[in-house]
N, C-alpha and C positions, 0 to 999 in steps of 0.2 A: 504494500500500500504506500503512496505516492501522501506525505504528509498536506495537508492543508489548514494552518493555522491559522486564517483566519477566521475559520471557522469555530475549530477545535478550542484555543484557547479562550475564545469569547466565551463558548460554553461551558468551558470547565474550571472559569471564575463562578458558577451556582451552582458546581456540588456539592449535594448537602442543604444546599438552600430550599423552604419547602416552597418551591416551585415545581408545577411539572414541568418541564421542556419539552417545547411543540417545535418542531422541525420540520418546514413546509416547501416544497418546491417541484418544481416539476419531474417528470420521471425521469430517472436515468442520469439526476444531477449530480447525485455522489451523497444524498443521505444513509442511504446503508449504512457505505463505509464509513461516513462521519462516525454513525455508529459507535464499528469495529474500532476504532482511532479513540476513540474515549474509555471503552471497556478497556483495551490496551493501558492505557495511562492511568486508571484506576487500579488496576493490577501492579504496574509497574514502578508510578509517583507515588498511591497513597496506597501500596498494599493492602488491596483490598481483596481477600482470596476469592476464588474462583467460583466457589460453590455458592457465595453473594450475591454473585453478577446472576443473573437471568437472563436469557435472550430469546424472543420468539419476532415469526415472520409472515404476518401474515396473510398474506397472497400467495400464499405456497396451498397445493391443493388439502393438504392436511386440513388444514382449517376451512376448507370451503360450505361444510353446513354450519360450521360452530356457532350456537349462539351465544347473545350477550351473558345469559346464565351459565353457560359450560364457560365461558371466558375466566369468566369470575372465579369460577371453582378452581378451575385448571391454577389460575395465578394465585388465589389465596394459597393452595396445596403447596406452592414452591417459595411463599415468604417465608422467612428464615422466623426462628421462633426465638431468638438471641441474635439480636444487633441488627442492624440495615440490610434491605435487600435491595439491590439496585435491578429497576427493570426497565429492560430494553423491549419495546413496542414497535416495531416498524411494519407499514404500513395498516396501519389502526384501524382505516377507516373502513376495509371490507369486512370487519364486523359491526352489524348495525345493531345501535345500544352499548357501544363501546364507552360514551362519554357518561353514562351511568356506572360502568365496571371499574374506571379511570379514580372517579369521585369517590366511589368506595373505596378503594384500596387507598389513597393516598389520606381518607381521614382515620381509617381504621386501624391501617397497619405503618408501620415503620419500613417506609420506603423511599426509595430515589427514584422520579422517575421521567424518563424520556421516551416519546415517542415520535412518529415520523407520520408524515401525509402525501399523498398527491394531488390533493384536490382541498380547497378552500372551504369546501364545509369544513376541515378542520377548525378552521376559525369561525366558525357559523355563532347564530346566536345560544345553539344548544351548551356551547363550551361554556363561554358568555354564563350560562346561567348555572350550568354545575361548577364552574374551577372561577367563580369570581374573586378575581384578586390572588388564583392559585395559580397561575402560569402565565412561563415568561412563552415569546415566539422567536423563533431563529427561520428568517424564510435564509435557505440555501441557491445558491447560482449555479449556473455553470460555471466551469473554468475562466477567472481571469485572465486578461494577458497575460499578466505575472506568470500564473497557476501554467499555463499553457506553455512556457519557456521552458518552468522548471519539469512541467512531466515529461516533454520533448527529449530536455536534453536526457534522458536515462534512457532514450534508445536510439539517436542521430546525433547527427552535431547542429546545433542552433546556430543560425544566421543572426545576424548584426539585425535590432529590432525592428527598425523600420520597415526592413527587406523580409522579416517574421509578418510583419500585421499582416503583408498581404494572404498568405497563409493563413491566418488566424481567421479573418475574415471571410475567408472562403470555405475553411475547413471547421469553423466553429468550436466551441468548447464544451459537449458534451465529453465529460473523463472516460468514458468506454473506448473511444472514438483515438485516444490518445494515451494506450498503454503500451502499444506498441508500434512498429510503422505499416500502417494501412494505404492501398491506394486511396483514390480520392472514389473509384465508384466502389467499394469496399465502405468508408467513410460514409456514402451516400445512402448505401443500403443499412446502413446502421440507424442512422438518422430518420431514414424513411420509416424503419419499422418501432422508433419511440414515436413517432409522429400518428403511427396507425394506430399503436396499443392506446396512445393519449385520447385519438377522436372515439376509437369502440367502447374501451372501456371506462372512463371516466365521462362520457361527453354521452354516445349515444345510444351504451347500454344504462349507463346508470337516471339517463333522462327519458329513457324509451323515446328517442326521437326515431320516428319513421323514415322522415323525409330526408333520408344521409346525401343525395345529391343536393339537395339542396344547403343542405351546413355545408356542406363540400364547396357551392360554390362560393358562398359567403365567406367561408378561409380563405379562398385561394383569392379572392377582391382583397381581402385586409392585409394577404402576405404581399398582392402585387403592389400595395397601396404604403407599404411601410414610410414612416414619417411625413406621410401627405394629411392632412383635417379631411375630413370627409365627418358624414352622418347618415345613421341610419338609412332616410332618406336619400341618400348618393347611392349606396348599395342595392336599396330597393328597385331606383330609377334602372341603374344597370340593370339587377335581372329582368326589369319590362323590356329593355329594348333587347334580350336576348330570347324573349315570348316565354319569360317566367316567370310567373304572376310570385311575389311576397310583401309583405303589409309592413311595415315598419317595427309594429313590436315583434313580430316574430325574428327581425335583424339583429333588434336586444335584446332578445330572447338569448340568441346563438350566440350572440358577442361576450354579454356574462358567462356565459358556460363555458364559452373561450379562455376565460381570463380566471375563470373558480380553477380550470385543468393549469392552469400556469402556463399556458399557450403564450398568452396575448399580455401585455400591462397598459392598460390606458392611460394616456398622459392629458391630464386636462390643460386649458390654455388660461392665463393668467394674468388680468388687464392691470398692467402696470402703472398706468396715471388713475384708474377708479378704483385700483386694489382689492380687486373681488373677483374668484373665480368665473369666466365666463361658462354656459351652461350646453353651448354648441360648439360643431366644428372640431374636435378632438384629435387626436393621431393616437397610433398605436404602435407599440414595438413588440419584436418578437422577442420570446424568449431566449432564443440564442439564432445566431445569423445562419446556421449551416438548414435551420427549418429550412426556411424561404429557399435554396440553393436544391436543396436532396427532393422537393415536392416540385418543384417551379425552373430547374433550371439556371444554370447561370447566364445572367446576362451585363456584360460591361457598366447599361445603362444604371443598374442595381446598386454601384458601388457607393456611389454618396452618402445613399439612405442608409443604406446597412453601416457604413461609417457615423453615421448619427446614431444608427441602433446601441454600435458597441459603448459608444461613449454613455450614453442614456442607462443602461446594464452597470457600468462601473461607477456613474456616480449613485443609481441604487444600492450595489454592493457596500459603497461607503459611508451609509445611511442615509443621504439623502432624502427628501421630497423633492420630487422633479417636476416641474411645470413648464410649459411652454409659456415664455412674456408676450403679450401682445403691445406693441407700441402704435402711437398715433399713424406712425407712417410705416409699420409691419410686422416681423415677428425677432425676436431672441428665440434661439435654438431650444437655451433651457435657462430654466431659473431653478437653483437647484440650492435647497436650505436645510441646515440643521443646528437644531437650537439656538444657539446667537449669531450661525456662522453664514451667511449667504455668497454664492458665488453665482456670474454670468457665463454662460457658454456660450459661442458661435463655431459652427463647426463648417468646414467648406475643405475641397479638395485641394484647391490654389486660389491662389491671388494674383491672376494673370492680369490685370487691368487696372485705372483709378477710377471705371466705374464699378468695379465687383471690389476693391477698397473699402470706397465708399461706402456702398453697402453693408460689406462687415463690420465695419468701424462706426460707421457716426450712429444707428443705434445703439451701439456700446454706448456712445459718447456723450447720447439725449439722459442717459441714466444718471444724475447728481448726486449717487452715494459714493459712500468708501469704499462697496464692497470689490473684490477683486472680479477681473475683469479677464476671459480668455476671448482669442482667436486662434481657432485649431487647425491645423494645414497636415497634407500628406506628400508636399514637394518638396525640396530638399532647403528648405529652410531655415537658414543658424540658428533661428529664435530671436526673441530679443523683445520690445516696447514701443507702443505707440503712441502716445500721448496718454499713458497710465496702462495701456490696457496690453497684456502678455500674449505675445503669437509663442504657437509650439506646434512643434512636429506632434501627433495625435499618439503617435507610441510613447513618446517620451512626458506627456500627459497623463496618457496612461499606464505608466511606471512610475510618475511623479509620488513624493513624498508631502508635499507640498501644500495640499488642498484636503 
C-alpha cells in the first residue's frame, strides 16, 4: 500500500475520540485502503492488538441478505468485553438500517468506530438524526497531483511536473488505475467499469430508474459540458431537439443522484458586488478527469475545462468552499474560502495576447480586497506578478505549499 497522509493523519488525530468517522467518496477512491492504513498504524503507533481491530466489508456477497438485526448481532458478538474494540465498516450502506446498528453500538459498547460510503445518503438526514453531534466526515478524492507522482514513481520514472500534468490529466487519479504501469486503453477500461458499477449500482438500481438511456444521456451532456453554466432547462432543451421528450425536474432528479454517487460536484456561482449566492446557471465538475476521457473520448478541445476541473478537485481536497465569482462585466474561475482564509483563481491555458490579458487580469483587479490573487497558465511560464496578483504554471500551483 502506496501511503496517503493526507488523509490518514487527518484521521488518526480522532482516535479514540467518541466520534464515528464517516469516510465518503466515490468508488474506487482508495477508502478501503485508507482503511487498511489506519488498522496498520493502530497496530503499529498505538499497539493496539489485533484481536481489537474488527474488520468487515460489506459488499462482498457474504453479507448480501444481512439484515440490520443480524448486523447488530454479528458486531455486538465481536466487541471485546475488556477494553476498546475498534471497528472497521466499509461500505455501510448496503445494509439498510445500518444507521440504527451504528447508534447502538457506539452508545452501548466501548468502541472506535469508522466507516466508509459510496453514496451521500451517508450523510442523509437519517445520520443527522441518530449520530447528532457523534460524527466527524472525511469525504476522500482521488489521487492528487502530488499523490499521482509519488505512486508513479514506484513503478516508472517520473517526468519533470509540468510534462506529468499532461499525463495526469489524461490518465486521471483513480489509485487502481496507478499501481502499476497500465496502457492508456487498459486505464480506460478500468475507469469505464467504476463508471458503470457507479450509474447501476448506486444511481439506477438503488433509485429503480427505468429510463437508463435517458440518465445516460443526461451524463454524457454534463461530462461534454464540464465547467460551462448550463441549467436544467439547457439539458432539457437539448434532449427536445434530439426528439427526446424530459421535463426539467426529472434533469434534477438525475443531476442529484449524480452528485449523492460522487459522480458530479456542483459549483454554484457567487455575485461578488451583491454577495449572495446566485440560484441559476451552475457548472459542474467531475469527479476525477479520466470519467469524461474513458466514457466520451479524448478530444484536444476538452483540455481547458478538465484543467479547470483539476484545479477545482485540489482546492476541494484542501478544504475549501469553491464558488464561481460573478462580476459586473463576467466570471472568476473560483472563489475558493476557508475560514478566514479567501483566495481568487483564474485558470487559462496561455496568455497569448493583451486582449486575453486583459481578461484574466482586470477582473482580478475590479476585486479591492487583500485577498491573494492567482493567474494559472500551462505554457512555459517563469511565474512571477502582476500588479499584486500571482501567475503560475498550474503544476507548480498545484504542488504549491502556499495556499
Amino acid at each position: 500500500m502506496i501511503n496517503r497522509p493526507m488523509y490518514v493523519d487527518k484521521i488518526m488525530a480522532y482516535v479514540d475520540a467518541p466520534f464515528v468517522k464517516i469516510l465518503t467518496g466515490i468508488r474506487r477512491c482508495g477508502k478501503s485502503t485508507i482503511l487498511k492504513m489506519i488498522m496498520e498504524k493502530l497496530q503499529r503507533e498505538k499497539h493496539i492488538p489485533t484481536d481489537c481491530i474488527v474488520s468487515y466489508r460489506f459488499d462482498s456477497m457474504e453479507y448480501e441478505d444481512m439484515t440490520a438485526a443480524q448486523m447488530f448481532s454479528e458486531l455486538k458478538g465481536r466487541c471485546s468485553k475488556e477494553g476498546k474494540t475498534y471497528l472497521f465498516l466499509d461500505e455501510v450502506q448496503e445494509i439498510v438500517g445500518w444507521e440504527k446498528v451504528v447508534n447502538s453500538l457506539v452508545s452501548d459498547y466501548d468502541v472506535d468506530m469508522y466507516i466508509t460510503g459510496s453514496n451521500s445518503r451517508m450523510m442523509s438526514s437519517e445520520i443527522s438524526t441518530y449520530l447528532t453531534g457523534r460524527y466527524i466526515a472525511f469525504r476522500i478524492y482521488t489521487l492528487s497531483f502530488e499523490e499521482y507522482l509519488t505512486f508513479k514513481a514506484t513503478y516508472a520514472k517520473v517526468g519533470e511536473p509540468r510534462s506529468e500534468l499532461v499525463n495526469y490529466l489524461r490518465l486521471g487519479g483513480f489509485p487502481a488505475t496507478h499501481l502499476q504501469e497500465y496502457s492508456q486503453d487498459e486505464i480506460d477500461t478500468i475507469v469505464r467499469d467504476i463508471y458503470n458499477s457507479t450509474i447501476f449500482a448506486d444511481i439506477v438500481r438503488r433509485n429503480q430508474i427505468r429510463k437508463i438511456d435517458q440518465l445516460e444521456r443526461v451524463v454524457k451532456y454534463t461530462f461534454g459540458n464540464v465547467g460551462n453554466t448550463f441549467s436544467a432547462k439547457s439539458i432539457s432543451d437539448y434532449m427536445k431537439s434530439e426528439n427526446r421528450k424530459i421535463d426539467n425536474e426529472t434533469v434534477y432528479s438525475y443531476l442529484e443522484k449524480l452528485e449523492k454517487a460522487y459522480l458530479l460536484h456542483r459549483c454554484s456561482r457567487y455575485d461578488l458586488l451583491g454577495k449572495e449566492i446566485l440560484k441559476t446557471q451552475e457548472k459542474f465538475y467531475l469527479a476525477d478527469t479520466a470519467l469524461r476521457y474513458s466514457v466520451m473520448g479524448y478530444h484536444e478541445d476538452s483540455v481547458a475545462s478538465s484543467l479547470e476541473n483539476i484545479v477545482y478537485l485540489e482546492l476541494c481536497r484542501r478544504g475549501y468552499t469553491v464558488q464561481i465569482g460573478k462580476t459586473p462585466d463576467g466570471e472568476i474561475d473560483f472563489v475558493a474560502s476557508r475560514q478566514n482564509d479567501k483566495i481568487y483563481v483564474q485558470v487559462t491555458q496561455e496568455v497569448k495576447s493583451d486582449k486575453t490579458e486583459k481578461r484574466e487580469y482586470e477582473r482580478l483587479l475590479e476585486i479591492r480586497d487583500n485577498y491573494p490573487k492567482y493567474v494559472l497558465l500551462t505554457n512555459d511560464y517563469a511565474g512571477g506578478n502582476y500588479k499584486g496578483i500571482k501567475t503560475m504554471h498550474i503544476a507548480d500551483f498545484l504542488l504549491s505549499r502556499e495556499y
